[in-house]
Backbone as CSV, one residue per row, in Angstrom:
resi,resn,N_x,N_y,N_z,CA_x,CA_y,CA_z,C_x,C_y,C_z
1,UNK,-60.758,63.190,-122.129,-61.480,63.319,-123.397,-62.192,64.661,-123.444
2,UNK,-61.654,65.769,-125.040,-62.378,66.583,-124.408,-64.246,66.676,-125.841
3,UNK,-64.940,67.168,-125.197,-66.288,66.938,-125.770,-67.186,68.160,-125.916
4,UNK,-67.521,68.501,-126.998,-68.177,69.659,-127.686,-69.999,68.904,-127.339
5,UNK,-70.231,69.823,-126.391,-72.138,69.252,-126.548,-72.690,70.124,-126.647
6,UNK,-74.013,69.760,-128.035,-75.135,70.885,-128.571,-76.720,70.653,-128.409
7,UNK,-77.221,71.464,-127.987,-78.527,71.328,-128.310,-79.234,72.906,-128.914
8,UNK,-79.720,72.436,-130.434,-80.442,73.298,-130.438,-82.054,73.032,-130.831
9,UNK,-82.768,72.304,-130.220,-83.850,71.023,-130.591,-85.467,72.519,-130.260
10,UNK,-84.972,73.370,-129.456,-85.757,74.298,-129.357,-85.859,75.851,-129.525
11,UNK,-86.692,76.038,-128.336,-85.908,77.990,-128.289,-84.750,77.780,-128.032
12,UNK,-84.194,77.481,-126.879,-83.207,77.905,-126.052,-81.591,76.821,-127.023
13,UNK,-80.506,77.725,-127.041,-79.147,77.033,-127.385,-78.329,77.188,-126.460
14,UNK,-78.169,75.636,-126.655,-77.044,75.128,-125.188,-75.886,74.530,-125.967
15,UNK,-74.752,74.524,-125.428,-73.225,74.633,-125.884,-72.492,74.001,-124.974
16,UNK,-72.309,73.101,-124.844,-71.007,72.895,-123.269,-69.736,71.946,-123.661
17,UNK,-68.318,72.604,-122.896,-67.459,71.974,-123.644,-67.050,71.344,-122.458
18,UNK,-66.934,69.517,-122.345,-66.661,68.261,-121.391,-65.361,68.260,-121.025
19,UNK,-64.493,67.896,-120.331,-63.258,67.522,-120.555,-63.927,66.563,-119.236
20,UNK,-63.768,65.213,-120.302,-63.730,63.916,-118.677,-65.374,64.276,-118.330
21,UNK,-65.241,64.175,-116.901,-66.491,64.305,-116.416,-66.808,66.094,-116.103
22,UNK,-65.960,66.637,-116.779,-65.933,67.948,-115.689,-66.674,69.164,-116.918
23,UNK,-67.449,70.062,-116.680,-68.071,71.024,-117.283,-66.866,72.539,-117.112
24,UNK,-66.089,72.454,-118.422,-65.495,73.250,-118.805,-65.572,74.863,-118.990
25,UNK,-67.019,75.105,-120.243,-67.405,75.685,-120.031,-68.596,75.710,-121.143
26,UNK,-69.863,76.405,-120.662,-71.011,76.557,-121.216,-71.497,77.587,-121.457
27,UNK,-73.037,77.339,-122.310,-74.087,78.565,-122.534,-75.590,77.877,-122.660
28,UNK,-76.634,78.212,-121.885,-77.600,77.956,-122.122,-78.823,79.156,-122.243
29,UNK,-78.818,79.889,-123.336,-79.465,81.113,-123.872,-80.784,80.694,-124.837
30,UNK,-81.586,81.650,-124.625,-82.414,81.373,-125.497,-81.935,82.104,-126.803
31,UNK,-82.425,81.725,-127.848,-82.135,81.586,-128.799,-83.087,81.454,-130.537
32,UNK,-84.314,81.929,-129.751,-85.360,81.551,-130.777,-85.370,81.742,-132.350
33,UNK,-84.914,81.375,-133.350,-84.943,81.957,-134.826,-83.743,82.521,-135.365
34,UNK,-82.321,81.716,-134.193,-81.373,82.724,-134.335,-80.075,81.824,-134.242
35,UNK,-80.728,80.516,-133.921,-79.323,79.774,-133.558,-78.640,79.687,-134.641
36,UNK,-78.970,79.313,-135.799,-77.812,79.437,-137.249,-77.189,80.146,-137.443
37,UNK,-77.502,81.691,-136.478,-76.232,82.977,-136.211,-75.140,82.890,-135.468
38,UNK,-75.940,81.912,-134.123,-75.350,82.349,-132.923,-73.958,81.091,-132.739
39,UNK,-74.554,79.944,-133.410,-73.818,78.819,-132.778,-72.637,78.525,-133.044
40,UNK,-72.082,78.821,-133.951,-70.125,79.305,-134.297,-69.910,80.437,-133.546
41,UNK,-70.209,81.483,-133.623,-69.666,82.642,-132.818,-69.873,82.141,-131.227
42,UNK,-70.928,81.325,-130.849,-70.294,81.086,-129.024,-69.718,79.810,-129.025
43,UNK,-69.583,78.735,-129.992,-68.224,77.936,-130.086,-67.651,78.188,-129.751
44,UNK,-66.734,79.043,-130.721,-65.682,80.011,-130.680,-65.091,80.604,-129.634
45,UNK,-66.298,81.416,-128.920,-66.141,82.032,-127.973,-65.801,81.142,-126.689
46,UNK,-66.361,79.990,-126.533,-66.447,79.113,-125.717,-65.109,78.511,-125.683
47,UNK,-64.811,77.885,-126.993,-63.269,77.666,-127.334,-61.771,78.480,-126.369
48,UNK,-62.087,80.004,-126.643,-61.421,80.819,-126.629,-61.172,80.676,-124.642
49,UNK,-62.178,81.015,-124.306,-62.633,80.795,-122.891,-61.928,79.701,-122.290
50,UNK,-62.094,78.654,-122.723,-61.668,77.399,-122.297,-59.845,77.313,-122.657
51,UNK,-59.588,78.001,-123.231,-58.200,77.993,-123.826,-57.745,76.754,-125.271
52,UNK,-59.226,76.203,-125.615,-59.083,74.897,-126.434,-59.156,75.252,-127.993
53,UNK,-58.261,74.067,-128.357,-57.992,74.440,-129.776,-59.323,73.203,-130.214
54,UNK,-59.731,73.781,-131.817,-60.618,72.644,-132.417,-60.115,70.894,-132.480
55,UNK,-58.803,70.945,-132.732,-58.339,70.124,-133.314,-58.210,68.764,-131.857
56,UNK,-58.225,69.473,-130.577,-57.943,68.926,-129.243,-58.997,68.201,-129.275
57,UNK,-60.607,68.613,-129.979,-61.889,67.201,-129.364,-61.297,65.716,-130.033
58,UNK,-62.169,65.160,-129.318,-62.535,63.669,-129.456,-63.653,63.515,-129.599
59,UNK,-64.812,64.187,-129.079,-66.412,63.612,-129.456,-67.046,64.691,-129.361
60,UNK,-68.284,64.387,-129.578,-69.417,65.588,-130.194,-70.353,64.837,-129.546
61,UNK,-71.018,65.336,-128.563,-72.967,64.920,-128.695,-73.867,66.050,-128.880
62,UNK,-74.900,65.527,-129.734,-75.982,66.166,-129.636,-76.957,65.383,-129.628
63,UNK,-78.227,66.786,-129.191,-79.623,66.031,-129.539,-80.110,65.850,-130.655
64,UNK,-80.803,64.943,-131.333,-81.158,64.382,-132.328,-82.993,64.579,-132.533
65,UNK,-83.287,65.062,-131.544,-84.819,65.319,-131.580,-85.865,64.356,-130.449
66,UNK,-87.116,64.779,-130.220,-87.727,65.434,-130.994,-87.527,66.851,-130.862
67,UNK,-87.615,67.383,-131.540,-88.002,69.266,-131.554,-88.204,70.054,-132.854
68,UNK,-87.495,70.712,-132.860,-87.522,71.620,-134.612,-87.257,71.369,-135.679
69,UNK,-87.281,70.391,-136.415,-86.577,70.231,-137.395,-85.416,71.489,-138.135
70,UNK,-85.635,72.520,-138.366,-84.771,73.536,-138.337,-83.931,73.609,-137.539
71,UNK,-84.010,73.559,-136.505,-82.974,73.876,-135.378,-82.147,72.633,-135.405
72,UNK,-82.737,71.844,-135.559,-82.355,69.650,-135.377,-81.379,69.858,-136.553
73,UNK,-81.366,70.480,-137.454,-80.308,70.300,-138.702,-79.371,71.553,-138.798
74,UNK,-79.202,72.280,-137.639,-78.352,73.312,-137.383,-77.222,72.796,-136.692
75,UNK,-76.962,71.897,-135.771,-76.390,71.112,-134.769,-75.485,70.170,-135.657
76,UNK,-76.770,69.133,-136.043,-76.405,68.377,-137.060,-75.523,68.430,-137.811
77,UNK,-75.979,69.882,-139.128,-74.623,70.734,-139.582,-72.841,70.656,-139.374
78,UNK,-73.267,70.872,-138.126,-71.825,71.004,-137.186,-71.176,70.091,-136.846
79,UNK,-72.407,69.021,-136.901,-71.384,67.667,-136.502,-70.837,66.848,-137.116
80,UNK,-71.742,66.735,-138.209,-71.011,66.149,-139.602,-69.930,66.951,-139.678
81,UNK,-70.057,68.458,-140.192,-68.636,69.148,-140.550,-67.723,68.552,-139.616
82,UNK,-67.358,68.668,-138.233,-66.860,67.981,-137.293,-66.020,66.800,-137.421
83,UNK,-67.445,65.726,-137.918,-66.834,64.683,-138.027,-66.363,63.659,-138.982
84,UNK,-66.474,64.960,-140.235,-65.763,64.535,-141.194,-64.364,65.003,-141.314
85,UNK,-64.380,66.999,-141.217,-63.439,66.839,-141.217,-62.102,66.616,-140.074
86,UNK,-62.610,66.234,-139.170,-61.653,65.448,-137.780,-61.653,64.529,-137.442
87,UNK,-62.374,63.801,-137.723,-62.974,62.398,-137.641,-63.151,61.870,-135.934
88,UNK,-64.019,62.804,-135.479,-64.278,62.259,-134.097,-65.670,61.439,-133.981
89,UNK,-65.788,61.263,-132.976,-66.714,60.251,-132.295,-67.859,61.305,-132.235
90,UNK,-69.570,60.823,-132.409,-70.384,61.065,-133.005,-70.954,60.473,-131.882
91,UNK,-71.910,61.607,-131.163,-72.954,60.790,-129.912,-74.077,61.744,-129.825
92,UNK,-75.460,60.847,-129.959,-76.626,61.463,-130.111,-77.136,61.508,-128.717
93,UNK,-78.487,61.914,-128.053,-79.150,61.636,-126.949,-80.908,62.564,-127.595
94,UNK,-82.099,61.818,-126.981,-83.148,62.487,-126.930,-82.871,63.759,-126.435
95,UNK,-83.772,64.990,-127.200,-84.247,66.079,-126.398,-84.455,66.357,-125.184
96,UNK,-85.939,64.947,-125.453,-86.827,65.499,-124.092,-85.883,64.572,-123.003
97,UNK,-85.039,63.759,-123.057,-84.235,62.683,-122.144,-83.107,63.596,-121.425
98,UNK,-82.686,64.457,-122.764,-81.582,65.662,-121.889,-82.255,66.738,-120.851
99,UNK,-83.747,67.561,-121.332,-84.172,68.293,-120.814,-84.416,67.852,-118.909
100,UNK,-84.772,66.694,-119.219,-85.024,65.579,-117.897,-83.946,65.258,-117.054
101,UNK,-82.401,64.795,-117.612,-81.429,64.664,-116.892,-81.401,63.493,-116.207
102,UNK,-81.508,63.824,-114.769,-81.260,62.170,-113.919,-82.802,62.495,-112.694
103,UNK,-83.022,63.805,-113.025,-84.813,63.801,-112.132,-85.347,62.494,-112.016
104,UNK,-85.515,62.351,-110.217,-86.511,61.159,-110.183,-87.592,60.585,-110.689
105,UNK,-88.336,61.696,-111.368,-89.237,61.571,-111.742,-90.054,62.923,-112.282
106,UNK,-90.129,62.507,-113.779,-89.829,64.054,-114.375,-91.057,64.120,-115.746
107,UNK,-91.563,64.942,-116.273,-92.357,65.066,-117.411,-91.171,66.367,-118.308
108,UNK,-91.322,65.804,-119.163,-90.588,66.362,-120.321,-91.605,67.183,-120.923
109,UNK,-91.835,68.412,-121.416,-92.461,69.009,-122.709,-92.446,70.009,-123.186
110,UNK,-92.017,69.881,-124.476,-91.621,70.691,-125.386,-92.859,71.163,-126.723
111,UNK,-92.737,72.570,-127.037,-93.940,72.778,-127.996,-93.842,71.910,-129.353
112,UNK,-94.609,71.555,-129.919,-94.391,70.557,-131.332,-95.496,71.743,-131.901
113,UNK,-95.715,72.469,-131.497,-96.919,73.340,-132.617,-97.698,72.812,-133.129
114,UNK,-98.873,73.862,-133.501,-100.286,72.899,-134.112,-101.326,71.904,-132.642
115,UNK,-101.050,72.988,-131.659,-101.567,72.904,-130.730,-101.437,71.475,-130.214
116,UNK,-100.510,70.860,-130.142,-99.514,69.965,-129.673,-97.973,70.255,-129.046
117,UNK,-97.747,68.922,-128.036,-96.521,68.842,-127.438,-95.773,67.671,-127.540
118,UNK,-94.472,67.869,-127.499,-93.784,66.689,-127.335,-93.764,66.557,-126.098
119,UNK,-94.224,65.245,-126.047,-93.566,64.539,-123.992,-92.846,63.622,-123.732
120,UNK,-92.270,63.545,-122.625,-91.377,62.835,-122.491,-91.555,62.620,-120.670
121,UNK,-91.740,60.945,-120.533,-91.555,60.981,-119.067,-90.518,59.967,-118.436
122,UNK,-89.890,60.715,-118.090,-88.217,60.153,-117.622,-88.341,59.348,-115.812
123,UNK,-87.874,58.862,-115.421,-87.274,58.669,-113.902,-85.857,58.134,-114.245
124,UNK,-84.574,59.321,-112.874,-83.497,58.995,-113.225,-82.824,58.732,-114.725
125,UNK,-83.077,59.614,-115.761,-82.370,59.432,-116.543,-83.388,58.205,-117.746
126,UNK,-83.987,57.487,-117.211,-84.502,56.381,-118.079,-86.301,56.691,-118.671
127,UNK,-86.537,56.121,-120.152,-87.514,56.638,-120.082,-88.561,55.745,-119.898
128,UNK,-89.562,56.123,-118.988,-90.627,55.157,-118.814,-91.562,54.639,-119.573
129,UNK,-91.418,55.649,-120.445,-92.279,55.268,-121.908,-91.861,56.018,-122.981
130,UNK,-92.197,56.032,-124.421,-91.238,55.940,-125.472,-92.034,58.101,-125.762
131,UNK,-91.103,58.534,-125.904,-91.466,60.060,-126.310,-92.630,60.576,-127.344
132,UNK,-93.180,60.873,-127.173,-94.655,60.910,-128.097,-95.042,62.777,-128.366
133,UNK,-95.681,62.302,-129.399,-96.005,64.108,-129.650,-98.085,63.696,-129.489
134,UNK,-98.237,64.905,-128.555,-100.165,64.672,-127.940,-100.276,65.597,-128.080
135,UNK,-101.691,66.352,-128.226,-102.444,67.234,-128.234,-102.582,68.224,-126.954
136,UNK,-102.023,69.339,-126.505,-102.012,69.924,-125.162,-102.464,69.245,-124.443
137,UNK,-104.325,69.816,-124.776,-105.360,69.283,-123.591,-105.162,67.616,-123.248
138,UNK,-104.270,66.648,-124.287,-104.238,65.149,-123.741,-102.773,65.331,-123.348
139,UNK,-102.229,66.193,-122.818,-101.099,65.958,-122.023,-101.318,66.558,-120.527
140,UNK,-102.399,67.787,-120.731,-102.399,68.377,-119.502,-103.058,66.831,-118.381
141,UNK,-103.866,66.178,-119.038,-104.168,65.030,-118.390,-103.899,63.924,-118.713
142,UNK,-102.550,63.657,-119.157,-101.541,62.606,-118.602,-100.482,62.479,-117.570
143,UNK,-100.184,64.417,-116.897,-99.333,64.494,-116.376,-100.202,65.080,-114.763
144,UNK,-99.482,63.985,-113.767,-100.204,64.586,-112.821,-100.043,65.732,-111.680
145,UNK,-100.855,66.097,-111.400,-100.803,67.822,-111.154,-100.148,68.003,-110.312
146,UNK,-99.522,67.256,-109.610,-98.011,67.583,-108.267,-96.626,67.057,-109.348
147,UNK,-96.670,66.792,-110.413,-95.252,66.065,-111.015,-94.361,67.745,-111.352
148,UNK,-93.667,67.036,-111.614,-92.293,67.839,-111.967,-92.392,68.333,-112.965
149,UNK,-92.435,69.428,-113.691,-92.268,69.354,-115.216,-91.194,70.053,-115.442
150,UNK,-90.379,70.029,-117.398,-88.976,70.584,-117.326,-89.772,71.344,-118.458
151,UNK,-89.240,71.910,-119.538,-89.272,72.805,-120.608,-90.195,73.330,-120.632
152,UNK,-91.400,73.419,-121.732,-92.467,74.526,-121.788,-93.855,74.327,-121.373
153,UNK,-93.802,73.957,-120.102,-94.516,73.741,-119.260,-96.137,74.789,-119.333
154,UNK,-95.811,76.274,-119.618,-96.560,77.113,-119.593,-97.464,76.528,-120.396
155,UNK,-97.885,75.797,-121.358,-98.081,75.556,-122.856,-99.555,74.406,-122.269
156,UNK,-99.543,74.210,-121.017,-100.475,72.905,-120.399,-100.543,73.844,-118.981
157,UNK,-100.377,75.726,-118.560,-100.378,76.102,-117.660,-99.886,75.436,-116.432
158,UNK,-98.913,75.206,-116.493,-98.165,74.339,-115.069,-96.888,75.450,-115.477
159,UNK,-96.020,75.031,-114.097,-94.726,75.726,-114.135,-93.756,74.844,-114.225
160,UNK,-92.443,75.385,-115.139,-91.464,74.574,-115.237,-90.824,74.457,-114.096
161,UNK,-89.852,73.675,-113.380,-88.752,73.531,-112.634,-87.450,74.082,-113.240
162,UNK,-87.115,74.944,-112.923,-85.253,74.963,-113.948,-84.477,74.118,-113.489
163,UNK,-83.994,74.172,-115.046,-83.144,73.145,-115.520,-81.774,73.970,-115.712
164,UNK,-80.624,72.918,-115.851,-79.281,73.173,-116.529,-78.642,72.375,-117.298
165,UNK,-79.335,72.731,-118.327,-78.785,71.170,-119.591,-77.663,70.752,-119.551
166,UNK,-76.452,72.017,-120.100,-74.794,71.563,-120.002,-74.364,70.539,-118.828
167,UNK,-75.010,70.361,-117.634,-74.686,69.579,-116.440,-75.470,68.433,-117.224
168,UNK,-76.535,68.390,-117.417,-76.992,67.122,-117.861,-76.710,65.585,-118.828
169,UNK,-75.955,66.988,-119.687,-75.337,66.010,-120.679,-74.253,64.800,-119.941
170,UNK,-73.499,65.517,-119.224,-72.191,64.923,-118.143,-73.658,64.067,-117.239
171,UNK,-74.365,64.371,-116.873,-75.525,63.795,-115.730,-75.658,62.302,-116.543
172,UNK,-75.708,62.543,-118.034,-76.726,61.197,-118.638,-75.705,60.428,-119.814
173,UNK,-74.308,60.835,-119.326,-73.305,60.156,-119.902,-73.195,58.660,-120.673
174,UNK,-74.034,57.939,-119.932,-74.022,56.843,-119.816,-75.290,56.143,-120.851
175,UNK,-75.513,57.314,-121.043,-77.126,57.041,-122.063,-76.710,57.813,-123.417
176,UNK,-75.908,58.077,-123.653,-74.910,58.615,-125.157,-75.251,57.462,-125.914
177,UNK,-75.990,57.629,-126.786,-75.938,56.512,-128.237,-75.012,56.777,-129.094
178,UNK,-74.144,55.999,-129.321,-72.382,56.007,-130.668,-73.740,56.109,-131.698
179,UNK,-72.769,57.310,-132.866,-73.305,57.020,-134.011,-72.156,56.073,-134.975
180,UNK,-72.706,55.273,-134.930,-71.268,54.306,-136.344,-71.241,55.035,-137.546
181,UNK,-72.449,55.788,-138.265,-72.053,56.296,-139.346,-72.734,57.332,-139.413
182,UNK,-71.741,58.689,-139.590,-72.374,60.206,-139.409,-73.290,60.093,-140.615
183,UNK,-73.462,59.784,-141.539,-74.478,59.945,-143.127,-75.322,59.431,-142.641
184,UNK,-75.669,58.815,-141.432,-76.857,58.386,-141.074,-77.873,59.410,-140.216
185,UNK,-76.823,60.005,-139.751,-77.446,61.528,-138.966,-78.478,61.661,-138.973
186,UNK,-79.826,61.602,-138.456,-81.033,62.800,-138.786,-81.541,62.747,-138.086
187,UNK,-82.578,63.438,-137.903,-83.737,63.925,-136.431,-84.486,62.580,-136.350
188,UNK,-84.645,62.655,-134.779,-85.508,61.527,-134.571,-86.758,61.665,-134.277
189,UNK,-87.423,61.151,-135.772,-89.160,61.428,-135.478,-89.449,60.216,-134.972
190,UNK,-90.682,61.023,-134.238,-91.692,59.856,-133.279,-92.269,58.758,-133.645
191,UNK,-92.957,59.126,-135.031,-93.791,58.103,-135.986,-93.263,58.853,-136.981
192,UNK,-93.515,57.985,-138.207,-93.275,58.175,-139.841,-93.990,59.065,-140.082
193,UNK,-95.071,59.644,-140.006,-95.831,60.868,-140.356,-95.732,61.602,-139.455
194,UNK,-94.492,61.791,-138.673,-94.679,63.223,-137.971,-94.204,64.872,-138.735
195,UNK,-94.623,65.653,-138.275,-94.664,66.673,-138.692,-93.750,67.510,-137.967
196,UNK,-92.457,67.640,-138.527,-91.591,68.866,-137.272,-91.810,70.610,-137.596
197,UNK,-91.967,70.934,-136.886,-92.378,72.271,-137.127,-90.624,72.775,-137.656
198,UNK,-90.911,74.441,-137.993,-89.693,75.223,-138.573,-89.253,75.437,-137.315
């Protein structure tokens, strides 16, 4: 099976093309204010690389949020086009659940702006509690000061661990949510009044 995976939920745009379990080929670049330029031209490129024609996928995942709303409907974009006009298989996953991977034990966080973060705290792939957007200073003390952290860690002065998303996606296979109906598509906010930044 071969599989087109996107994330563009933040700064950074990640691209990786699956075949089976195996990582074909990828990109994980930052990307800040730019992915609606970038993300057909390293398709493409990625395509080309890999020797794969469009017409060869079977499925699509992406992340579905939380993160940018802008960026969350750039992906999106692509997948509908995708999977309307090819009619493949449609698979979502959390942000902060990809950023995390299969880490034993991991803090997720990503900027939500407005002097807030999204968090996310994973072990192995699962989440221990449901993804929430907090106020810096109430995340810097939810997360404790020897843990792991993945994404924008700087943001609560801790350091990230690097990550490699494209492996992750293949890492958290098994945690792919089917979408049954692409028109249902959209970012996944936290609560009904959340606010996604641009």
């Amino acid at each position: 099976m071969k599989t087109l995976a996107l994330d563009t939920s933040h700064s950074f745009l990640t691209i990786a093309l699956i075949e089976n379990d195996d990582l074909v080929q990828s990109i994980q670049t930052p990307a800040f204010k730019t992915q609606s330029e970038t993300i057909m031209v390293e398709i493409n490129r990625l395509f080309k690389l890999a020797r794969w024609n469009p017409n060869d996928l079977n499925a699509l995942v992406l992340t579905d949020g939380p993160g940018s709303y802008t960026g969350l409907r750039i992906s999106m974009t692509v997948a509908k086009v995708l999977g309307l006009i090819q009619g493949i298989q449609l698979y979502t996953i959390s942000s902060l659940q990809l950023l995390s991977g299969n880490l034993p034990d991991v803090y997720a966080v990503m900027d939500a702006r407005a002097k807030r973060v999204y968090l996310g705290h994973y072990k192995n792939g699962i989440a221990v509690e449901e993804d929430r957007a907090v106020l810096i200073e109430e995340a810097d003390v939810l997360i404790e000061s020897d843990a792991i952290i993945v994404g924008d860690a700087h943001l609560i002065d801790r350091k990230a661990t690097e990550i490699f998303c494209p492996q992750h996606f293949i890492d958290l296979k098994d945690h792919w949510i089917k979408v049954e109906n692409l028109h249902t598509l959209t970012p996944r906010y936290l609560k009904e009044t959340e606010d996604y930044h641009s």
